[in-house]
C-alpha positions in Angstrom: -12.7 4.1 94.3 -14.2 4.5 97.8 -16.0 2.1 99.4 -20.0 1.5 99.7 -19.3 2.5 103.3 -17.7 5.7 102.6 -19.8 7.0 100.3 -22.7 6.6 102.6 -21.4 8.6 104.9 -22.7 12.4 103.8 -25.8 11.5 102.6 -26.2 9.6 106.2 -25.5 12.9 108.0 -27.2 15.0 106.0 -30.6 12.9 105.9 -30.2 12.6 109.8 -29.7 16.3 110.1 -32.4 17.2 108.7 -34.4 14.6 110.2 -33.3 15.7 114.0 -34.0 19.5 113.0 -37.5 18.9 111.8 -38.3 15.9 114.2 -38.8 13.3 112.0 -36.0 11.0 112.6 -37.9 8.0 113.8 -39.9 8.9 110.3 -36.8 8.7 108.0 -35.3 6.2 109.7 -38.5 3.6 109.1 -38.6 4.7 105.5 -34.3 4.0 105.0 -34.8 0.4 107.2 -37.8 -0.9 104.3 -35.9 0.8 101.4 -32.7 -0.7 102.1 -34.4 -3.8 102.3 -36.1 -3.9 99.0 -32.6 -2.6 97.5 -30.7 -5.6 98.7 -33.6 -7.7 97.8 -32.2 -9.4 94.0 -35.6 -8.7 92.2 -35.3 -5.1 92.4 -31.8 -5.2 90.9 -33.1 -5.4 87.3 -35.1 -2.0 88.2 -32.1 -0.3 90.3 -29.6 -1.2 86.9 -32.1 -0.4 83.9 -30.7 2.8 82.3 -34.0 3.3 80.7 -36.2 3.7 83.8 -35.4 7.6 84.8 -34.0 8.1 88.2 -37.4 9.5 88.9 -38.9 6.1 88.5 -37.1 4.4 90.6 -37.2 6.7 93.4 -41.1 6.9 93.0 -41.1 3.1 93.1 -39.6 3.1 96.5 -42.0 5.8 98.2 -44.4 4.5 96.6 -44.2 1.2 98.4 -43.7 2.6 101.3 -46.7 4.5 101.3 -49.0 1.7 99.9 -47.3 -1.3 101.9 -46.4 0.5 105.0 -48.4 3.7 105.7 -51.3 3.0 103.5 -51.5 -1.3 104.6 -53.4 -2.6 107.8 -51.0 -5.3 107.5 -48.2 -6.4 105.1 -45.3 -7.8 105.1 -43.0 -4.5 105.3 -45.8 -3.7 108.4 -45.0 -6.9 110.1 -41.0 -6.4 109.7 -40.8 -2.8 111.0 -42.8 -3.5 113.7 -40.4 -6.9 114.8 -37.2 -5.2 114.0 -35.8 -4.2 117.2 -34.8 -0.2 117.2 -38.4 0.8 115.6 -41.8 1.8 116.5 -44.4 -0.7 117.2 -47.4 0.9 115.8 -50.2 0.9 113.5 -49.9 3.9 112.0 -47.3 5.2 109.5 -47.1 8.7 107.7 -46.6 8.7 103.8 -43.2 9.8 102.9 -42.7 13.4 103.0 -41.9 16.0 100.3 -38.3 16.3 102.2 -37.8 12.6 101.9 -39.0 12.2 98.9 -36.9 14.7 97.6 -33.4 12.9 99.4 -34.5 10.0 97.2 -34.5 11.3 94.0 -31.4 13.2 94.9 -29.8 9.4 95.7 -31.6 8.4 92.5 -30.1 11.1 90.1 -26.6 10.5 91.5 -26.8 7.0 90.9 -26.4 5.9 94.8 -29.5 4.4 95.4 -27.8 1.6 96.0 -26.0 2.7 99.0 -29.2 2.9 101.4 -28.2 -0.3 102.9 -25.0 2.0 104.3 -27.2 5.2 104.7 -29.6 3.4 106.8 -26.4 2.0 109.0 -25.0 5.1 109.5 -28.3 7.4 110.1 -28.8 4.4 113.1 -25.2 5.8 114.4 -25.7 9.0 114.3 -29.3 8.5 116.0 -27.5 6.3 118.9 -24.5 8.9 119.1 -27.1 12.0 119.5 -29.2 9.8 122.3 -25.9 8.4 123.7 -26.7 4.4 122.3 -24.6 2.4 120.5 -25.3 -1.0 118.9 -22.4 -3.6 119.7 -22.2 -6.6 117.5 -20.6 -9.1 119.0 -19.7 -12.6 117.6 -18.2 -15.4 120.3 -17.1 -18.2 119.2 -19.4 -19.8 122.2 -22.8 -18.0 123.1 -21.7 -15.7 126.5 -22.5 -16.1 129.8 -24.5 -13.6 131.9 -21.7 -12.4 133.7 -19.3 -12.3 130.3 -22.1 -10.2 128.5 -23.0 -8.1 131.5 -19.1 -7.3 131.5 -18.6 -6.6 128.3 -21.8 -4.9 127.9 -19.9 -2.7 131.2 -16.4 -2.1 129.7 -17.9 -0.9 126.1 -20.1 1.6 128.2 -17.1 2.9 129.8 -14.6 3.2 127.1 -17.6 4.7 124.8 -19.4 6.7 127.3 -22.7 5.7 126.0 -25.3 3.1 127.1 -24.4 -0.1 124.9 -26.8 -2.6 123.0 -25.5 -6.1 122.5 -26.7 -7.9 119.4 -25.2 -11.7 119.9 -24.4 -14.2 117.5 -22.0 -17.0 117.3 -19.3 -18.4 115.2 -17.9 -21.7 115.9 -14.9 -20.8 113.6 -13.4 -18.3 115.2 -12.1 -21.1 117.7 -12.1 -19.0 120.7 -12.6 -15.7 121.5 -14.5 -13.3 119.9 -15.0 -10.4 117.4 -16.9 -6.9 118.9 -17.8 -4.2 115.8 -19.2 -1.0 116.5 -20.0 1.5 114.0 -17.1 1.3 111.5 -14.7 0.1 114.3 -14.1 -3.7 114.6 -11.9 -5.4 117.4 -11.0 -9.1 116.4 -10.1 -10.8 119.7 -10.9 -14.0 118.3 -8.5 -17.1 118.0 -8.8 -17.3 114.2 -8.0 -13.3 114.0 -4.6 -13.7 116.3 -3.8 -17.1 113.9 -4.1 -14.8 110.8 -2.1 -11.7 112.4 0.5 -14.5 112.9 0.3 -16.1 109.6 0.9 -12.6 108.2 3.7 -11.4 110.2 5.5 -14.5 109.5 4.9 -14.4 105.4 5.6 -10.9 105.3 
């Protein structure tokens, strides 16, 4: 069976399509951001898995707290969190979720994917960076970078991708040295603990 990742894919395009054409993609990408985060959230799960609640009811209970915690809240918690991720709108004022989203949900819903918005939202972001020429780099050092190693790495990936490149840093003392650099669904493992485990399987193999 394909993966989570996979499977995301063409609902991805086709929500971000749609989005671009009828410019609403900062919209639609708000909306996938809070519903991917009440999916993953373990409380929902009962919902997302009850085979008696029609897929109708669970997409409504997604646009419907969007619209009452987000676009219809002076302040919530969803508020607060869209408004401190980094990659979204600042702002006070959120529409209600449209007829056209709306209708992309209870599409996931009836085809049992509703799960997958975690990876819809993660590959609408891509295709928004590819169409303004921005990609997110993850990168995770073994040892927080310096200036000059970020603003050199940050320089390389620009070149090789041919797109202005956004760092997101984090570090893992594990990897021993080196570090690990994924971007979209392509990962480079340049990290100690990666060439160790090349090795390891080379050698049993």
């Amino acid at each position: 069976m394909a993966d989570l990742s996979t499977l995301a894919r063409p609902y991805a395009k086709a929500a971000f399509d749609y989005a671009n054409e009828n410019g609403a993609v900062n919209e639609w990408e708000d909306f996938l951001f809070i519903a991917s985060t009440i999916v993953k959230d373990k409380s929902f799960q009962p919902l997302l898995d009850n085979p008696a609640v029609s897929a109708e009811q669970k997409s409504a209970a997604l646009t419907d707290l969007y619209d009452t915690q987000v676009a219809g809240a002076n302040d919530s918690a969803f508020k607060q969190l869209l408004n401190s991720t980094q990659g979204h709108r600042n702002t006070e004022h959120y529409p209600n979720v449209s007829t056209a989203l709306s209708n992309f949900v209870i599409q996931l819903s009836e085809h049992e994917r509703l799960a997958l918005l975690p990876e819809v939202y993660e590959h609408y972001r891509h295709h928004k960076a590819l169409s303004l020429k921005q990609l997110d780099a993850y990168v995770t050092s073994a040892y927080p970078l310096t200036d000059a190693q970020r603003e050199l790495l940050q320089s390389r990936l620009a070149t090789s991708l041919n797109a202005s490149v956004v760092i997101h840093e984090s570090v893992d003392a594990s990897l021993l040295a080196g570090a690990t650099i994924k971007v979209g669904d392509k990962v480079i493992d340049d990290s100690m603990r990666g060439k160790l485990q090349q090795l390891k399987t080379q050698l049993t193999t």
